[in-house]
Backbone as CSV, one residue per row, in Angstrom:
resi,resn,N_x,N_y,N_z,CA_x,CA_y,CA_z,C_x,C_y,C_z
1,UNK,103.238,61.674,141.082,103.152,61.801,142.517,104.519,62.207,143.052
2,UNK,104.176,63.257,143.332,105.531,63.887,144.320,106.675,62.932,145.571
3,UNK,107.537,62.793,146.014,107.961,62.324,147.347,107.075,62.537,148.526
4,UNK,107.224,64.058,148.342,106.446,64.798,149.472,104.733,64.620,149.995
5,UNK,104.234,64.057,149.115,102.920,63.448,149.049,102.616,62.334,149.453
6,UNK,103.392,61.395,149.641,103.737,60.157,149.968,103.933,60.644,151.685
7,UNK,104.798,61.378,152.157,105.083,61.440,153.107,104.032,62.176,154.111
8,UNK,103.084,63.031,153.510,102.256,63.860,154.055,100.753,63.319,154.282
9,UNK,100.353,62.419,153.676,99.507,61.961,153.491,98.735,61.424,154.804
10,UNK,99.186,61.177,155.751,99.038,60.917,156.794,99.786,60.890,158.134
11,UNK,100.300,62.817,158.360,101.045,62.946,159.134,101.335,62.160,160.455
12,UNK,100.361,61.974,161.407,100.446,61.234,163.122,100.975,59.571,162.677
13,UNK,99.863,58.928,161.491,100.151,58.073,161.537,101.361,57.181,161.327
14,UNK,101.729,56.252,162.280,103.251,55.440,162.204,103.279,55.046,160.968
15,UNK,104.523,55.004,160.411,105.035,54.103,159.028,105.703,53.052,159.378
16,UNK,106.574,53.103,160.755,107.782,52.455,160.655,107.994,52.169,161.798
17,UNK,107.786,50.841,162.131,108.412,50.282,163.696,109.775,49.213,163.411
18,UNK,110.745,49.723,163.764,111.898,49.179,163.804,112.445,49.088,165.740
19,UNK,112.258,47.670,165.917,113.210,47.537,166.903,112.011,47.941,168.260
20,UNK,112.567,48.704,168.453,111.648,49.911,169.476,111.346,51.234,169.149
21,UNK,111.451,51.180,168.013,111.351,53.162,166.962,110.505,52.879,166.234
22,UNK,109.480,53.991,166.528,108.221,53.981,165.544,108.477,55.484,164.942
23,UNK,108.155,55.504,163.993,108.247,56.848,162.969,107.440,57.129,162.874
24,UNK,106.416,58.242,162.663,105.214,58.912,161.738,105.451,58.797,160.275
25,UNK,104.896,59.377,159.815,104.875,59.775,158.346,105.800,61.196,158.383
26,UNK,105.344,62.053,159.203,105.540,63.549,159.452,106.829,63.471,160.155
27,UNK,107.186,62.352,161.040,108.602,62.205,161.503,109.468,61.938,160.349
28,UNK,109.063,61.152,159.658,109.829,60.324,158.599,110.121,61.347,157.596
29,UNK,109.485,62.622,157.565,109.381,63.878,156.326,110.554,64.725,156.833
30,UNK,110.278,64.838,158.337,111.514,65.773,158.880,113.038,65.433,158.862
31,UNK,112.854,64.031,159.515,114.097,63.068,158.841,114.685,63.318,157.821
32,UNK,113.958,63.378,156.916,114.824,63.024,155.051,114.681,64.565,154.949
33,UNK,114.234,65.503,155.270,114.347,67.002,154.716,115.841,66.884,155.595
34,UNK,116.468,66.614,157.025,117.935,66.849,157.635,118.847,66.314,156.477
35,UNK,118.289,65.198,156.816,119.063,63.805,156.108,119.152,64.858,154.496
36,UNK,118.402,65.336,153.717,118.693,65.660,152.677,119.873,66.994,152.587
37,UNK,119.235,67.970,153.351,120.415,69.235,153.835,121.480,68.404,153.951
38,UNK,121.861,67.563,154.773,122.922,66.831,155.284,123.830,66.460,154.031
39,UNK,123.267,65.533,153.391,123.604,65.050,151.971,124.437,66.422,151.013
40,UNK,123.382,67.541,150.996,123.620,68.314,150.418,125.248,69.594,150.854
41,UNK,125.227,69.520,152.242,126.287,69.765,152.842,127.686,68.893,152.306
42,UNK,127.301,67.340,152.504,128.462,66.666,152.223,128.750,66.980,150.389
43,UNK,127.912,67.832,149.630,128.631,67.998,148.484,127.775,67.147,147.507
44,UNK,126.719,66.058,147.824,125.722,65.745,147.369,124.756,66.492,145.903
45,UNK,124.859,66.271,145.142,124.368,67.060,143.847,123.327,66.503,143.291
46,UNK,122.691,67.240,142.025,121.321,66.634,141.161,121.842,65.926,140.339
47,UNK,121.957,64.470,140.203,122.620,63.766,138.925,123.614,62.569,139.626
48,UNK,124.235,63.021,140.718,125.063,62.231,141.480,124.063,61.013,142.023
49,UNK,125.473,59.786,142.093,125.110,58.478,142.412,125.473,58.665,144.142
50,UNK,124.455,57.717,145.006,125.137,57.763,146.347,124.867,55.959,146.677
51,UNK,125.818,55.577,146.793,125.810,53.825,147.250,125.955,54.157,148.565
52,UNK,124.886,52.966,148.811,124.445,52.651,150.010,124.587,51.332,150.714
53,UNK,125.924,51.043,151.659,125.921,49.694,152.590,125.337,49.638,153.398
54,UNK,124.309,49.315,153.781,123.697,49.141,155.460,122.488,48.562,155.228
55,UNK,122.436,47.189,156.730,121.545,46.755,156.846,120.253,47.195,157.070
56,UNK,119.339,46.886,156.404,118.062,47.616,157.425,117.766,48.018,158.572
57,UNK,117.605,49.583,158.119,117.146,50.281,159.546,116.437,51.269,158.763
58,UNK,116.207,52.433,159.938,114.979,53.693,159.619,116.084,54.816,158.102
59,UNK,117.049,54.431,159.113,118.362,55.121,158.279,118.415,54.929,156.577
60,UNK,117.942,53.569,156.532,118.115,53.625,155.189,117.387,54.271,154.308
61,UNK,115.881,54.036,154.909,114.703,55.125,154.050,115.351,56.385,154.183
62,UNK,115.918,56.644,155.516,115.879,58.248,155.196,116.734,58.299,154.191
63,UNK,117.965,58.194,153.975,119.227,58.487,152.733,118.158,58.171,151.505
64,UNK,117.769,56.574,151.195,117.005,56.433,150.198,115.881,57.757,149.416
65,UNK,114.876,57.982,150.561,114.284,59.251,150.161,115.048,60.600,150.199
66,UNK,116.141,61.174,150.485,116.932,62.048,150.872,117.671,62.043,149.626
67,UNK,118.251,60.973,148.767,118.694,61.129,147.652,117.762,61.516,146.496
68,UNK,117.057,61.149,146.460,114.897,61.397,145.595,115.274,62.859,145.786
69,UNK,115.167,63.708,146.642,114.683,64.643,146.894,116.126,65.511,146.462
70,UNK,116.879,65.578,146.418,118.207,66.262,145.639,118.176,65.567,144.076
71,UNK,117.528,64.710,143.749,117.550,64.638,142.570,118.212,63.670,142.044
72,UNK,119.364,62.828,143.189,120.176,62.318,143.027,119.909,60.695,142.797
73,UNK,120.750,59.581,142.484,120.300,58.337,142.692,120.926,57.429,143.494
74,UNK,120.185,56.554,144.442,120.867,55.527,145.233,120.956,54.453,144.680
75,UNK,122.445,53.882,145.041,122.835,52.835,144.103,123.085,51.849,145.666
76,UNK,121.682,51.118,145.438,121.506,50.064,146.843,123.060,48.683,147.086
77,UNK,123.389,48.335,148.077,124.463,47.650,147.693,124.059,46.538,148.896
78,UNK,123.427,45.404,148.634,123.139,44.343,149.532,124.740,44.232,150.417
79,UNK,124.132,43.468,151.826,125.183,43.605,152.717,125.426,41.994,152.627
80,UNK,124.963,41.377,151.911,125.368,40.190,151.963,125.734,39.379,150.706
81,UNK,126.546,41.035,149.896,127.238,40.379,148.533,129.019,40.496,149.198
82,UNK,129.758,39.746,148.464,131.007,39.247,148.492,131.348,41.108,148.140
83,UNK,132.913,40.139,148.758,133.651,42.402,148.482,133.540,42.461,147.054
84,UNK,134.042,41.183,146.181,133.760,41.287,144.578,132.874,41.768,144.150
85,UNK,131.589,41.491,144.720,130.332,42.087,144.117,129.825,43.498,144.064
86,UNK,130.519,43.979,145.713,129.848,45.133,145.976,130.566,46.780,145.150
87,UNK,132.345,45.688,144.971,133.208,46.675,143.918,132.597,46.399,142.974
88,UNK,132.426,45.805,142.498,131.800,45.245,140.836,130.598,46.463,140.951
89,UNK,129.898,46.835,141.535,128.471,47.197,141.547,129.282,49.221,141.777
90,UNK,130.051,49.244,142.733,131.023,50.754,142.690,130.979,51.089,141.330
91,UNK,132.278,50.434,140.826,132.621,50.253,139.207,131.603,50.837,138.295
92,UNK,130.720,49.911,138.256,129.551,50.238,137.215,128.594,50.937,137.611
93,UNK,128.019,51.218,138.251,127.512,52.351,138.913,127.695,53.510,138.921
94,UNK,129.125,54.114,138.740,129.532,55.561,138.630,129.538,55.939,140.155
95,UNK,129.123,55.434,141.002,128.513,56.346,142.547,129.618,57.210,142.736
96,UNK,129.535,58.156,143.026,130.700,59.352,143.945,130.782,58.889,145.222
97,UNK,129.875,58.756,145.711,129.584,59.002,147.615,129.090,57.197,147.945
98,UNK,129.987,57.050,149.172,129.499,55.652,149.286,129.388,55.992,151.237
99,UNK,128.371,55.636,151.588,127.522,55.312,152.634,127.873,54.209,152.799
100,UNK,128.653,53.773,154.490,129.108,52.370,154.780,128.485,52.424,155.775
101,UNK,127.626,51.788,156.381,127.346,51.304,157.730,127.814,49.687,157.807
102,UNK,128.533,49.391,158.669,128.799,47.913,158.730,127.697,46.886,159.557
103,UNK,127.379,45.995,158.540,125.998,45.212,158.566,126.842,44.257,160.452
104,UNK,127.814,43.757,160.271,128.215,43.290,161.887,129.074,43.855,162.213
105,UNK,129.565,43.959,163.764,130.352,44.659,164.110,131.642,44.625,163.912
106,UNK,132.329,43.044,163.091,133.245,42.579,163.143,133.632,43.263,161.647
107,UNK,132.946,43.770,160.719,133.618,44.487,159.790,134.289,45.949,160.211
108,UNK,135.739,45.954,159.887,136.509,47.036,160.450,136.802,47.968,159.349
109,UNK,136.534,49.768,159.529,136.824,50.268,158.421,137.763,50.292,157.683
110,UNK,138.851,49.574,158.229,140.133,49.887,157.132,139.295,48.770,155.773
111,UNK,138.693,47.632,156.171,138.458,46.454,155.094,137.601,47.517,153.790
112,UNK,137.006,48.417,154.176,136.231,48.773,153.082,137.461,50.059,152.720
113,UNK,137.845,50.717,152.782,139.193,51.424,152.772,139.858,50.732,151.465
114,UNK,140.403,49.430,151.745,140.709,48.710,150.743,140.107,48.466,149.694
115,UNK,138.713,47.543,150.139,137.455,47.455,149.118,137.280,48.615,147.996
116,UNK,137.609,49.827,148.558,137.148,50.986,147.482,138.512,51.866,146.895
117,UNK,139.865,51.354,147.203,140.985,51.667,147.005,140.449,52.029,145.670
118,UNK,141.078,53.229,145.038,141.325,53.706,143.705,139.787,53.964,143.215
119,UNK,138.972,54.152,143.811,137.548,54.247,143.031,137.513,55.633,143.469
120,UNK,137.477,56.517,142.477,136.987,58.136,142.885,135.325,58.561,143.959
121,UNK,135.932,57.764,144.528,134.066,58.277,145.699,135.014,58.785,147.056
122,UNK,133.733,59.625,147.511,133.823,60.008,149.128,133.143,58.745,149.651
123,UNK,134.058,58.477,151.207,133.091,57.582,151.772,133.023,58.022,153.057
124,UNK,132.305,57.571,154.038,131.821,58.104,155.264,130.876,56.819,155.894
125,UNK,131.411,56.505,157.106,130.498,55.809,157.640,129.372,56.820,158.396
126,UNK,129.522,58.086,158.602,128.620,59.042,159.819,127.902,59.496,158.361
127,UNK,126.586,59.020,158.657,125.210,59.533,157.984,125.294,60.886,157.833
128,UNK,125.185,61.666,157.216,124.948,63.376,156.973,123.734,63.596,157.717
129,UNK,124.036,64.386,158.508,122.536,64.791,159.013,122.901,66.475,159.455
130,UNK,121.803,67.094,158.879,121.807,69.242,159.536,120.698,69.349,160.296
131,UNK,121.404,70.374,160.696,120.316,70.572,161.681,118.857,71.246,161.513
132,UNK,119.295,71.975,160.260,118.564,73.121,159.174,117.989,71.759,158.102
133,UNK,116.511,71.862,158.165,115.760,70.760,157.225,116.411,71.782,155.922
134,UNK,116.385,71.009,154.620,116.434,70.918,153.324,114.445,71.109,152.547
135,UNK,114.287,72.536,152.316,112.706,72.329,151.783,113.076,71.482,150.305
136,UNK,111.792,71.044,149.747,111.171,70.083,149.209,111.316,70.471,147.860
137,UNK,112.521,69.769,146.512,112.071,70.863,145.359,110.812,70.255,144.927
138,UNK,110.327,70.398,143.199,109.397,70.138,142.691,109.802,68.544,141.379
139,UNK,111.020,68.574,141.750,111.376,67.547,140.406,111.509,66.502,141.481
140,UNK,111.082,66.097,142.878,111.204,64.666,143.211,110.224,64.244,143.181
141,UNK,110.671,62.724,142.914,109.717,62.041,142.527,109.666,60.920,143.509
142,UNK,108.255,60.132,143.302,108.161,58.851,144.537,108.886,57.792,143.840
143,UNK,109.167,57.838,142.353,110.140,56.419,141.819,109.242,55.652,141.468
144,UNK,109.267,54.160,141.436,108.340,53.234,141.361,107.056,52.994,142.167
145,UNK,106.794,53.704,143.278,105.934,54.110,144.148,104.333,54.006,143.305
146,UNK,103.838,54.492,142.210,102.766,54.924,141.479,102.566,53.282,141.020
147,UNK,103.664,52.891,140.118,104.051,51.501,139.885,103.612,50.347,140.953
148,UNK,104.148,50.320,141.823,103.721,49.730,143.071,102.217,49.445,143.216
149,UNK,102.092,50.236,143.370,100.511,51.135,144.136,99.600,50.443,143.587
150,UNK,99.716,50.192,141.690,98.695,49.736,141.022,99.166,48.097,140.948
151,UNK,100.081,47.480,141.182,100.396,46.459,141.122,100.371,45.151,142.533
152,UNK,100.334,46.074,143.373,100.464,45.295,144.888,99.022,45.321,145.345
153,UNK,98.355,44.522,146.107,97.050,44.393,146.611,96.742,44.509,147.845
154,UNK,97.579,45.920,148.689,97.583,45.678,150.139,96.429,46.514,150.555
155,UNK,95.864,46.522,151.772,94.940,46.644,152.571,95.366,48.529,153.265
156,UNK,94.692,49.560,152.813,94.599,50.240,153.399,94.983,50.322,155.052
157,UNK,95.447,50.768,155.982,96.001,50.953,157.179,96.154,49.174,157.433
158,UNK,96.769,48.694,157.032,97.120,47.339,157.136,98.419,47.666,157.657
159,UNK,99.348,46.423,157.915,100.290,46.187,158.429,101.174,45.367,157.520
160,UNK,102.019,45.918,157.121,103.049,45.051,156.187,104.908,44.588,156.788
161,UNK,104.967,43.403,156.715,106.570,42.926,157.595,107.201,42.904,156.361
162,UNK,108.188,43.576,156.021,110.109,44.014,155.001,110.463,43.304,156.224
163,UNK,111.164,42.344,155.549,112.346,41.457,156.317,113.146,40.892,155.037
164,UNK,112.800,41.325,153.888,113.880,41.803,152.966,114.858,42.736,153.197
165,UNK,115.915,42.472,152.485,117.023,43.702,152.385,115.892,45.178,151.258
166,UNK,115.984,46.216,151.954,115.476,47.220,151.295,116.628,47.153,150.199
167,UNK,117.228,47.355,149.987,118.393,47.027,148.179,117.179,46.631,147.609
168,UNK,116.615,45.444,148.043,115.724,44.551,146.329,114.482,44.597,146.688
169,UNK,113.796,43.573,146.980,112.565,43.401,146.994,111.873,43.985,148.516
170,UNK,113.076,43.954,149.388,112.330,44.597,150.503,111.690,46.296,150.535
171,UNK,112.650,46.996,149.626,112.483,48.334,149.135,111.323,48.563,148.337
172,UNK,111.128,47.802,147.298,109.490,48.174,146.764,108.218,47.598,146.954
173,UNK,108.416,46.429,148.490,107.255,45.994,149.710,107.127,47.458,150.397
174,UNK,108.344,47.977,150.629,108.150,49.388,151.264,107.347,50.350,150.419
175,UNK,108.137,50.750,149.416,107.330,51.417,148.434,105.700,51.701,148.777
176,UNK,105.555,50.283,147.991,104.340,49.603,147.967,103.194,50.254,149.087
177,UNK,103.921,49.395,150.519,103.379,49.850,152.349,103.220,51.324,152.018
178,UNK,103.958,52.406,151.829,103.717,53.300,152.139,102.613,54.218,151.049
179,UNK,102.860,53.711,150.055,101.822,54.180,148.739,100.445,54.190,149.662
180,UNK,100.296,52.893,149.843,98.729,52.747,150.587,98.347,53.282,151.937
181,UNK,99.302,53.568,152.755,99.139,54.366,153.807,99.323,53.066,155.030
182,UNK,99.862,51.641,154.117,99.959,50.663,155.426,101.400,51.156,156.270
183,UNK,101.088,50.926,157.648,102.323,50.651,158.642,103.028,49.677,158.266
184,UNK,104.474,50.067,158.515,105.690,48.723,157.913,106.674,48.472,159.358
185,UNK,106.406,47.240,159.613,107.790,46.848,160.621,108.350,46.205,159.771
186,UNK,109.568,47.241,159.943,110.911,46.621,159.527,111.805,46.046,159.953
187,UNK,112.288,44.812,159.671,113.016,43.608,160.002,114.556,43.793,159.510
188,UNK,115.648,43.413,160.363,116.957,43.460,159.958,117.125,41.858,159.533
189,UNK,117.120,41.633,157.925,117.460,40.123,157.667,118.267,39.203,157.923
């Protein structure tokens, strides 16, 4: 099963109510095709790691699927591991590109500046986004999505609450939600 199949499957219908933002499916496709150009602008490649800090939002699916679709892999980084952990996870990971959104406001960029001192990555707190969508190749894939699908027992146009961190288990409840065509409000944990 393609990315793109996942996303098409039911263009009008919402995927994603965050906050006061509801997404389509077909919104959520246009999204990650910018979001992917975007990526691909910042130098983004097929094979490259992209770590990802940020709390749940719409933002994160998009990068998440936006890396799928270049080929690339996201290396999820919970916002509520110690700075030890989240270098520890840099380190071994390989990532080039690290995506910071700061989970409260009181984290200041110089702290992650430090945090990633000497690690060969680009970092950027401003999301990549073009204005020119990125078309769709043929080598992305939905990931564990197929996996999901046969393993989770959700209800066709049902309603599913992620109030997990998408990093772990909140990410393949998503999966999961969207395999079946359920709507997901997403929760910032």
């Amino acid at each position: 099963m393609l990315l793109t199949d996942l996303l098409r499957q039911a263009p009008t219908h919402p995927v994603i109510t965050f906050q006061d933002e509801r997404v389509t499916y077909a919104g959520l496709l246009r999204r990650v095709e910018r979001r992917a150009a975007g990526l691909r602008e910042w130098g983004v490649e097929a094979g490259d790691r992209v770590a990802l800090h940020m709390p749940n939002r719409v933002e994160w699916i998009e990068v998440w699927f936006a890396t799928a679709w270049l080929d690339a892999s996201l290396v999820p980084l919970d916002t509520r591991w110690s700075d030890a952990e989240v270098r520890a996870a840099l380190e071994r990971s390989g990532a080039r590109w690290l995506v910071w959104n700061p989970s409260t406001p009181a984290e200041h960029p110089a702290r992650v500046h430090v945090l990633v001192r000497d690690l060969a990555l680009t970092l950027t707190q401003e999301l990549p986004y073009a204005e020119e969508p990125l078309p769709s190749a043929e080598t992305e894939r939905a990931g564990n999505a197929e996996l999901v699908r046969e393993a989770r027992a959700l209800l066709v146009d049902g309603t599913v609450l992620v109030a997990d961190p998408l990093s772990g288990r909140g990410g393949l409840a998503f999966l999961a939600a969207l395999a079946h065509g359920a709507d997901v409000v997403l929760a910032d944990p």
